[in-house]
N, C-alpha and C positions, 0 to 999 in steps of 0.2 A: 183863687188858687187854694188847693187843700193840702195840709199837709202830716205826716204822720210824727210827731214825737213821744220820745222814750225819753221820762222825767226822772230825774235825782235829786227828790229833796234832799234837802237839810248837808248838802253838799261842803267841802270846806271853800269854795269859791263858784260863784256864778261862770259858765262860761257853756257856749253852744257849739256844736260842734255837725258838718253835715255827712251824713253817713252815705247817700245818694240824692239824687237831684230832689226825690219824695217824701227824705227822711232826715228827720235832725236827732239828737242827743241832747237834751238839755239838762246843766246840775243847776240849782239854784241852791241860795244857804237856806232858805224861809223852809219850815216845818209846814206839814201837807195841811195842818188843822184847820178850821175856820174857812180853808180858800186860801188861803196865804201863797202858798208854794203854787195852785193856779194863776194867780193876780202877778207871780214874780216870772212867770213860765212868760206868759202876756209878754212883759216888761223886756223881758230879753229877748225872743224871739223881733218884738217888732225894732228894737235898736241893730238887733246881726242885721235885719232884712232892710232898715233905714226907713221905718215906715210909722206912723202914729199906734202907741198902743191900745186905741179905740178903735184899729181896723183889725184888730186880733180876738179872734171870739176860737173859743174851745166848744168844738160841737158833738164831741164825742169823747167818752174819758173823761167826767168831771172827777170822779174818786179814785180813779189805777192812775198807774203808769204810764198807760198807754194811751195815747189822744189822737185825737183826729184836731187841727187847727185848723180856721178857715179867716185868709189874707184878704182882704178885699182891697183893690186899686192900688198901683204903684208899686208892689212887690216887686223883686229881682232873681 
């Protein structure tokens, strides 16, 4: 399953939110640098979705805002 999220680093609180069945909202507090605010995107999407965050790969959008994620096995 692929999905599209719209990122807010450096957020005062982590928290995801689903905008349509294709699209989430995610704030995270981690700053965009390094990959950080990517690895914490990861982290939270696969916890909403109740899935391992090793099945959470960003295949579009490593530097914007804007991503494409891709779910593999067990999503909901």
């Amino acid at each position: 399953m692929r999905l599209a999220v719209i990122v807010t680093p450096r957020a005062a609180r982590t928290r995801v939110e689903r905008l349509d069945p294709a699209t989430l909202r995610v704030a995270v507090t981690s700053p965009p640098h390094g990959g950080q605010a990517n690895r914490a995107v990861a982290r939270a999407v696969a916890d909403y979705l109740k899935v391992p965050p090793s099945r959470v790969r960003i295949v579009h959008g490593q530097t914007g805002r804007h991503k494409i994620l891709e779910i593999t096995g067990g999503a909901s």
